[in-house]
C-alpha positions as CSV (number, residue, x, y, z in Angstrom):
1,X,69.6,-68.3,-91.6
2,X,72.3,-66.4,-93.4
3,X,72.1,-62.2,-93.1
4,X,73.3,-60.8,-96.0
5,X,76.2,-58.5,-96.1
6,X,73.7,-55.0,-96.5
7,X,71.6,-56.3,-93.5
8,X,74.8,-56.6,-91.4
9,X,76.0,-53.3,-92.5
10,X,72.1,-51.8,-92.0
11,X,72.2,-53.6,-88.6
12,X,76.4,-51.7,-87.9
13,X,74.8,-48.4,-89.2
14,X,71.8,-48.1,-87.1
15,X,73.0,-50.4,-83.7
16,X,73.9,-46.7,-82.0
17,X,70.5,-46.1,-82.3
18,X,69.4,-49.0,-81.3
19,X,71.9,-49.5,-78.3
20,X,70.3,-45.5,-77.5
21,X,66.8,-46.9,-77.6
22,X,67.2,-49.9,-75.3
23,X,69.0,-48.4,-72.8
24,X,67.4,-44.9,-72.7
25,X,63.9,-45.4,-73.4
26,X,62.9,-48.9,-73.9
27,X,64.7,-50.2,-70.1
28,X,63.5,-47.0,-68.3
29,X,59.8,-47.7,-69.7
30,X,59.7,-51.4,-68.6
31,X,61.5,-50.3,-65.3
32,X,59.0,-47.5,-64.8
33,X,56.1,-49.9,-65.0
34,X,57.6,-52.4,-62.6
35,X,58.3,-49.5,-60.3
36,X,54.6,-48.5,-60.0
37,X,53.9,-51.7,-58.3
38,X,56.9,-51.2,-56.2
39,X,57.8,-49.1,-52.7
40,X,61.3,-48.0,-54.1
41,X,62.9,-44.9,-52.4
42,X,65.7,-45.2,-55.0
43,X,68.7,-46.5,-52.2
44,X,66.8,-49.7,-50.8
45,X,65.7,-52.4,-53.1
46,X,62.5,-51.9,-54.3
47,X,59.6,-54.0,-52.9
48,X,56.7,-55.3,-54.8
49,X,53.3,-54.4,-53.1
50,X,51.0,-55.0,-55.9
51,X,48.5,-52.3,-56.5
52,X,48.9,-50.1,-53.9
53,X,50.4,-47.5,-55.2
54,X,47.3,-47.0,-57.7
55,X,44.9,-47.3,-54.9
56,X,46.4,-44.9,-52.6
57,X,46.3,-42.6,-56.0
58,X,42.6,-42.4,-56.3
59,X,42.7,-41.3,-51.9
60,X,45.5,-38.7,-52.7
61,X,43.9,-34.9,-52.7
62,X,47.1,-33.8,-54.1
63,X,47.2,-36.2,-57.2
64,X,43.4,-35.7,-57.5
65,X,44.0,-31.5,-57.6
66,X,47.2,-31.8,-60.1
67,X,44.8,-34.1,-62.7
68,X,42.1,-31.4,-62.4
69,X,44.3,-28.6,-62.7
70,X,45.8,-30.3,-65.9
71,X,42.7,-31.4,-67.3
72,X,41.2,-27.5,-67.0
73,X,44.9,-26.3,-68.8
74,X,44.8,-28.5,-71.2
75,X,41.0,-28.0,-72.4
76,X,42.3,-24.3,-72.2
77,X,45.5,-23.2,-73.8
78,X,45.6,-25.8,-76.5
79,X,42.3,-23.7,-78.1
80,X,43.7,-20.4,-77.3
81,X,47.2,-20.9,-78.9
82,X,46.0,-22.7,-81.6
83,X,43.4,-19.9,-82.2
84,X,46.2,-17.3,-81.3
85,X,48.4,-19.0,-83.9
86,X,46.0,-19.2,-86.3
87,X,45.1,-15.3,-86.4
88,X,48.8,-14.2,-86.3
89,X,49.6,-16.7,-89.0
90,X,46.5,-15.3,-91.5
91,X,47.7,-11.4,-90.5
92,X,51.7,-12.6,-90.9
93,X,51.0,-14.1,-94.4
94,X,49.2,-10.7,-95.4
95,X,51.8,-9.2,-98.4
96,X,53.2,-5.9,-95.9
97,X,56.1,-3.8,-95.8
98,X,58.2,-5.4,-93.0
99,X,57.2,-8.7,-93.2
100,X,59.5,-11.1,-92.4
101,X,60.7,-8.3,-89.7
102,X,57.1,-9.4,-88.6
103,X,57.6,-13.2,-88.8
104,X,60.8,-13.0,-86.6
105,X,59.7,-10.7,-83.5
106,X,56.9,-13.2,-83.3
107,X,58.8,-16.0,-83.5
108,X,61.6,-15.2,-81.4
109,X,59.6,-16.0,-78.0
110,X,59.5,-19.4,-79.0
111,X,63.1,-19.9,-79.2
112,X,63.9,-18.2,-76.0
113,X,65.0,-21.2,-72.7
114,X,61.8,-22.3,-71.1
115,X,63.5,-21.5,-67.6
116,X,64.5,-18.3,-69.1
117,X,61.4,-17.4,-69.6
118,X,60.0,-18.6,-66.5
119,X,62.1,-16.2,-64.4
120,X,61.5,-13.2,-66.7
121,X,57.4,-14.5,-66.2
122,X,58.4,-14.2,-62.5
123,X,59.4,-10.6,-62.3
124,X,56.6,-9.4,-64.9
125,X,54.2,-11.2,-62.6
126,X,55.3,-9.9,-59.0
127,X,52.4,-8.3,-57.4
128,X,54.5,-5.3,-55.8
129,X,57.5,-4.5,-58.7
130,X,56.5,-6.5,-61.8
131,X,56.2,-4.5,-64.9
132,X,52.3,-5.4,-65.7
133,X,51.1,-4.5,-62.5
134,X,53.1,-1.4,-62.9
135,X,51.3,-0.8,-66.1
136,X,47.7,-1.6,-64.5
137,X,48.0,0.6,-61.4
138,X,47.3,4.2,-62.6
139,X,45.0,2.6,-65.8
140,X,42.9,0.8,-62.4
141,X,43.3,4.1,-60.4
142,X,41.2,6.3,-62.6
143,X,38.7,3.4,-63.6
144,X,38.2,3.4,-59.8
145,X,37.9,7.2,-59.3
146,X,35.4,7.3,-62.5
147,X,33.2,4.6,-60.8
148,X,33.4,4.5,-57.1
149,X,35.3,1.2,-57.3
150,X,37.9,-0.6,-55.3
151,X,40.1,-3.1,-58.2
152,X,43.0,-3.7,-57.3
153,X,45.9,-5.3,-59.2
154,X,46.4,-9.2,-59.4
155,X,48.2,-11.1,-57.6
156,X,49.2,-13.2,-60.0
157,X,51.8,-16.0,-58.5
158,X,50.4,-15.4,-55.0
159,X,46.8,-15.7,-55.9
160,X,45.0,-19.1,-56.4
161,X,42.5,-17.7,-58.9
162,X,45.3,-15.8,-60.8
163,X,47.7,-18.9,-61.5
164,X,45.6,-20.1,-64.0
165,X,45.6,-16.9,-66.5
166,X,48.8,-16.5,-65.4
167,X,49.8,-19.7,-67.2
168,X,47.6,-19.2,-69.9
169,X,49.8,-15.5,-71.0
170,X,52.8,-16.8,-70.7
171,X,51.7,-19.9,-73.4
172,X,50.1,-17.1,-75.5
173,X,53.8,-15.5,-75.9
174,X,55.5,-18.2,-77.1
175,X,53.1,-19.4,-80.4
176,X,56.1,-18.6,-82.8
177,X,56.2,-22.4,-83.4
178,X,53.0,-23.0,-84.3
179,X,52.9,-20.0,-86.6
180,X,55.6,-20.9,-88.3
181,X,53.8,-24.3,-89.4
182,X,50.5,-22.5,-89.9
183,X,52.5,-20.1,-92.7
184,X,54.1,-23.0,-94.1
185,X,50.8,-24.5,-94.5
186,X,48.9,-20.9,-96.1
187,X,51.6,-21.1,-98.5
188,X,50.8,-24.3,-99.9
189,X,46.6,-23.0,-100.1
190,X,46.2,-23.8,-103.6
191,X,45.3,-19.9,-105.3
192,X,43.0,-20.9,-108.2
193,X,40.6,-21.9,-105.3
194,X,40.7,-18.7,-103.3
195,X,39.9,-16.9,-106.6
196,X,37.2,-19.6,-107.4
197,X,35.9,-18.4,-104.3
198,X,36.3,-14.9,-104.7
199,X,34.4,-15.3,-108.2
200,X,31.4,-17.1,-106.3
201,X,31.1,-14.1,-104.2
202,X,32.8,-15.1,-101.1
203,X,34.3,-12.9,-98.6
204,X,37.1,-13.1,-96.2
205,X,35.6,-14.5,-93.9
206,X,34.3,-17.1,-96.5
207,X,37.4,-18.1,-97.6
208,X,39.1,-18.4,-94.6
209,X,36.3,-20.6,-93.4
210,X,35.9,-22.7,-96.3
211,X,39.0,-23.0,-98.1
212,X,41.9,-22.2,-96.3
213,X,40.8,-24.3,-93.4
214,X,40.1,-27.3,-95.0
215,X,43.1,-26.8,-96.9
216,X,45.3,-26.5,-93.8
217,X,43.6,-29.0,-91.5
218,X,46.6,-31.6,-91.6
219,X,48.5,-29.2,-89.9
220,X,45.9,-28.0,-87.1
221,X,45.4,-31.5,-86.4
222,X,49.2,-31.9,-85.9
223,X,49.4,-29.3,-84.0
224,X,46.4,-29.9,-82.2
225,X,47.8,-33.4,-80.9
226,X,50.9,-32.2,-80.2
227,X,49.4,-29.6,-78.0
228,X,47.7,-31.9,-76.0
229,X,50.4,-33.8,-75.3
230,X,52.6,-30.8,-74.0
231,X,49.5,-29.5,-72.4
232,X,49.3,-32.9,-70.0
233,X,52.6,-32.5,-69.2
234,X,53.4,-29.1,-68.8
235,X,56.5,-29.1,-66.3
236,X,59.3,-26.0,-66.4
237,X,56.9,-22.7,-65.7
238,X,55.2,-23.6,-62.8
239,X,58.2,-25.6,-61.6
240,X,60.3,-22.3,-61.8
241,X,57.9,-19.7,-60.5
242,X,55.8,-22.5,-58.2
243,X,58.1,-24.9,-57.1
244,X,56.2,-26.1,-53.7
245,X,53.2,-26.4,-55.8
246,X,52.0,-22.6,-55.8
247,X,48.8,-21.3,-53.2
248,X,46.2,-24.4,-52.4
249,X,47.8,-26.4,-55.0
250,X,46.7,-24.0,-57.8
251,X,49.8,-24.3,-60.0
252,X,50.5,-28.2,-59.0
253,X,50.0,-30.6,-62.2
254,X,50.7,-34.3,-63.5
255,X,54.5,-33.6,-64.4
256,X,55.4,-31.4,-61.3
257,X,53.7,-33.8,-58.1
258,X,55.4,-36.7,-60.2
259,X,58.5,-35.1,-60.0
260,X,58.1,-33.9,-56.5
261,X,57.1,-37.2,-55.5
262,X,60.4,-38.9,-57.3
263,X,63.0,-36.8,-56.1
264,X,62.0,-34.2,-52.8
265,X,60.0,-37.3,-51.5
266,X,62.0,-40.1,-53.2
267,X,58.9,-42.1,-53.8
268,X,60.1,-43.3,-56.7
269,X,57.3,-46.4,-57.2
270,X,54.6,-44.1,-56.5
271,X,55.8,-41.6,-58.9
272,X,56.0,-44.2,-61.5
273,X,52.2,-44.9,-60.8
274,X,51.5,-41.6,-61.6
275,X,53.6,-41.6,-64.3
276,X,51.7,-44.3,-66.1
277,X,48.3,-42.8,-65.2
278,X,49.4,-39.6,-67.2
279,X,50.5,-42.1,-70.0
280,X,46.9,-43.6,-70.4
281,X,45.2,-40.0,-69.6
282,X,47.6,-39.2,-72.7
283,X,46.6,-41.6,-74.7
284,X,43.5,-41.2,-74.1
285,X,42.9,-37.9,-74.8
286,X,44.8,-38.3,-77.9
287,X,42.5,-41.1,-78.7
288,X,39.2,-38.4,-78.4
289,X,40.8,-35.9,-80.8
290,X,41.5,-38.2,-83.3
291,X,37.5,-39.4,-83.0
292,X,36.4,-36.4,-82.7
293,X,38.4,-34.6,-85.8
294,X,39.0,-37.4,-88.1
295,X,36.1,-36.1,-89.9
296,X,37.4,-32.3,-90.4
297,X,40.9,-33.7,-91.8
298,X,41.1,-32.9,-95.4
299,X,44.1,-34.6,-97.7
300,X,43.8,-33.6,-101.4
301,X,40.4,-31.8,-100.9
302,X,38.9,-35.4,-99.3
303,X,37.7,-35.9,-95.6
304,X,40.2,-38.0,-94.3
């Protein structure tokens, strides 16, 4: 069969891509996979041992605690940003003086080096010097000479029962990405049907709830999948301010016992396993929202 000169120069054009794809992500996959039935401790050959790695997954208290503790972070920060998002995106898109002043200051978190962040998250959280439990000590003094009680700061990175909200501010401070999309899609709201709306008698409320969301629901979807995918593999925060796995596993997840397991354990097969069981858990989750929204998604004013 002959290739015509434009398919060999479409072929020239796009083989760095291509030679990219194989070696970066379509070789690593397949070797990942092969790995996972595999003891490989990345400088002897790896040997195949069939499912064992899986089975000694579902036996591992560890693995167990990081797919629980992902699974409770994901079912809670992708609602709270998104609903964060949402709200500053409606307020941002409000015609004010200062506007786009407003725009930038909240979108500048977003921008800033997830490690970055995660040490400056560090000192704001230290229980003894950190600027927030600073601010709370003399607001929780007088609420306990008021009331005879005995609150005390958090201990935020040292507490098990503080990790959690701890994890949940510092995603709250970096929406600006998401409200950038969420403006981008309030400016495309069609106006004759917010004054339709208006005309019918419908308040803020109203219209928010029956216009502008419909109207926007592309992008919440988008940004609803996308958030569940970082959600399941949330990696660079607790890795910076929890790197051992933070108190009784509290701040261990998928991404973070994988990559303990790979290279402070070099377990490299049975980090694979666990790689792939985040891939399907992905998957699958990704699988529910699409059920469980398709219904909501509106293109052109028609359920999707």
């Amino acid at each position: 069969m002959k290739v015509s000169r434009e398919n060999r120069l479409g072929l020239l054009f796009t083989s760095p891509f291509l030679l990219g794809f194989v070696v970066f992500s379509a070789y690593p996959l397949l070797a990942s996979l092969w790995y996972s039935f595999c003891a490989y401790d990345l400088i002897t050959p790896p040997v195949f041992v069939g499912l064992d790695n899986y089975r000694e997954l579902a036996h591992d208290p560890h693995f167990l605690q990081a797919a629980w503790n992902t699974v409770v972070f994901a079912a809670l920060v992708v609602p709270l940003t998104m609903g964060l998002a949402l709200l500053l995106a409606l307020l941002l898109h409000l015609k004010l003086r200062g506007q786009a002043l407003y725009r930038a200051l909240f979108f500048l978190p977003s921008i800033v080096p997830v490690v970055a962040s995660g040490v400056l998250w560090l000192w704001l959280f230290n229980a003894d010097y950190g600027f927030i439990n600073i601010c709370l000590r003399p607001l929780l003094s007088a609420l306990n000479h008021l009331t005879g009680a005995h609150l005390a700061p958090p201990g935020w990175i040292n507490d098990p029962h503080w990790v959690l909200p701890a994890l949940l501010i510092m995603s709250a401070w970096g929406v600006g990405g998401n409200v950038i999309l969420y403006l981008a899609a309030l400016g495309d709201v069609p106006r004759h049907l917010c004054e339709a709306a208006e005309v019918d008698g419908a308040g803020a409320w109203a219209k928010v709830r029956h216009v502008t969301l419909p109207m926007i629901s592309p992008v919440l979807f988008f940004t609803l999948i996308m958030g569940l995918i970082g959600a399941f593999q949330v990696f660079a925060h607790p890795m910076v301010i929890w790197p051992n796995g933070g108190p009784a596993d509290s701040a261990t997840f998928f991404a973070t016992y994988i990559f303990i397991n790979a290279f402070v354990f070099l377990r490299m097969g049975y980090a694979s396993a666990q790689a792939w069981v985040l891939f399907l858990v992905i998957i699958a989750a990704t699988w529910l929202a699409f059920r469980a929204t398709r219904r909501f998604v509106y293109h052109d004013g028609e359920g999707g």
